[in-house]
C-alpha positions in Angstrom: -3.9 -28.0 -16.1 -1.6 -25.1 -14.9 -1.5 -23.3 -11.9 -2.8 -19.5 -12.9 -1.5 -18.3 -9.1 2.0 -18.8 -9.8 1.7 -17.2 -13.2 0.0 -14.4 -12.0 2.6 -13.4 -9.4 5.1 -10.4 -9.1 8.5 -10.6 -8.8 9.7 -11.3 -5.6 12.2 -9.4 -3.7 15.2 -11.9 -4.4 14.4 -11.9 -7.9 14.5 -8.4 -8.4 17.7 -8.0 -6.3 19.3 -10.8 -8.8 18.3 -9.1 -11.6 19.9 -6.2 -10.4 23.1 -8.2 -9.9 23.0 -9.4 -13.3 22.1 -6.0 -14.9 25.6 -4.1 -13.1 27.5 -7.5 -13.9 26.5 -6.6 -18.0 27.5 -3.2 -17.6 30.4 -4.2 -16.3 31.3 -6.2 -19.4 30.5 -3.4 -21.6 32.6 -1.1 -19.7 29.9 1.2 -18.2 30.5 2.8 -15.2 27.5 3.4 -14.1 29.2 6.1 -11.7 30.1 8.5 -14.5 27.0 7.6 -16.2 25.2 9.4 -13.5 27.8 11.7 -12.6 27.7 13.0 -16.1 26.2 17.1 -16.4 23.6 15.5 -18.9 22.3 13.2 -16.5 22.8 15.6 -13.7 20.4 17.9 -15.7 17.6 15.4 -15.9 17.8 14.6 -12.3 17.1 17.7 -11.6 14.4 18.2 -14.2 12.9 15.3 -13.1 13.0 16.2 -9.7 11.7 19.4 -10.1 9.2 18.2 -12.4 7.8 15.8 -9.9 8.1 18.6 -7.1 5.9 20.6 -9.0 3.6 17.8 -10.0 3.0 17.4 -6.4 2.7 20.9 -5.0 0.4 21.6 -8.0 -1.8 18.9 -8.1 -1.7 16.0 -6.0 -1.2 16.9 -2.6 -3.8 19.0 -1.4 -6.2 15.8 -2.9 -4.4 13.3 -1.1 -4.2 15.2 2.4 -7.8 15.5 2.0 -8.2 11.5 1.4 -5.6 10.8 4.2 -7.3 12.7 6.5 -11.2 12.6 6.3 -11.1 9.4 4.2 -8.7 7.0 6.1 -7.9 8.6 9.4 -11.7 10.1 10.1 -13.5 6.7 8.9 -10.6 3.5 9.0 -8.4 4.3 11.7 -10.7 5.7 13.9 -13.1 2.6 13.5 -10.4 0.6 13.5 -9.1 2.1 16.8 -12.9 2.1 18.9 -12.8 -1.8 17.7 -9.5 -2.5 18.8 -10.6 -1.0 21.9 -13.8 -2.9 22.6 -11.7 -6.3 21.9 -9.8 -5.4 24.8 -11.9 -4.2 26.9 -13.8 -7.6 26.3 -17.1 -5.7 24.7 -18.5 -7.0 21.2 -17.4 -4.8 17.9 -19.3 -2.9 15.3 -19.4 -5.8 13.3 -20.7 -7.9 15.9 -23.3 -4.8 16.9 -25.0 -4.7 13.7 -24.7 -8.3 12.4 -28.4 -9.4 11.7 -29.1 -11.7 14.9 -31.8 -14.6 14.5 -34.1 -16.6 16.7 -32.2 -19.8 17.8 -34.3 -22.0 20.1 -37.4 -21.6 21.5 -36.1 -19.4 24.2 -34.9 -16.7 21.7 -38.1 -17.0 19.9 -40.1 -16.1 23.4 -37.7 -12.8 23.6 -38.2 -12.2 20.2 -41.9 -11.8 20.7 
């Protein structure tokens, strides 16, 4: 029987940094200098095309949506909730989630204030 965890991982940071390694150590071989690679006017001019395409991708499209979701999605309803809660644990009061958690009768004292 395998272990589907391990499997299912990313790669972690160490990998990735000696795959890196390995990567500039082949291109080494090869003789690629990866500074005139990217040095070069043809890479140069997809830099910037990329750059600009991405500026525009952004200004266009994306971030008037996701200053609306930053800002009435996870600031309005997450951090504010999560600031009151952080609150109430230290001022030693119960939270939200203890404030609407279903409560039931316990003993036969609860079940006289229940009635």
């Amino acid at each position: 029987m395998t272990n589907k965890k391990h499997s299912a991982r990313g790669m972690s940071l160490i990998k990735a940094l000696i795959l890196v390694f390995i990567l500039i150590l082949v291109l080494s071989y090869f003789k690629i200098s990866i500074k005139s690679v990217v040095e070069s006017p043809e890479s140069q001019s997809n830099i910037s095309y990329v750059t600009g395409a991405g500026k525009n991708l952004w200004n266009d499209h994306l971030k008037e949506p996701t200053a609306y979701l930053w800002n009435n999605i996870v600031i309005d309803i997450f951090w504010k909730s999560f600031i009151n809660n952080m609150e109430r644990i230290r001022d030693g009061e119960k939270t939200d989630l203890e404030n609407l958690a279903p409560t039931f009768p316990t003993g036969v004292t609860d079940k006289a204030k229940a009635n």
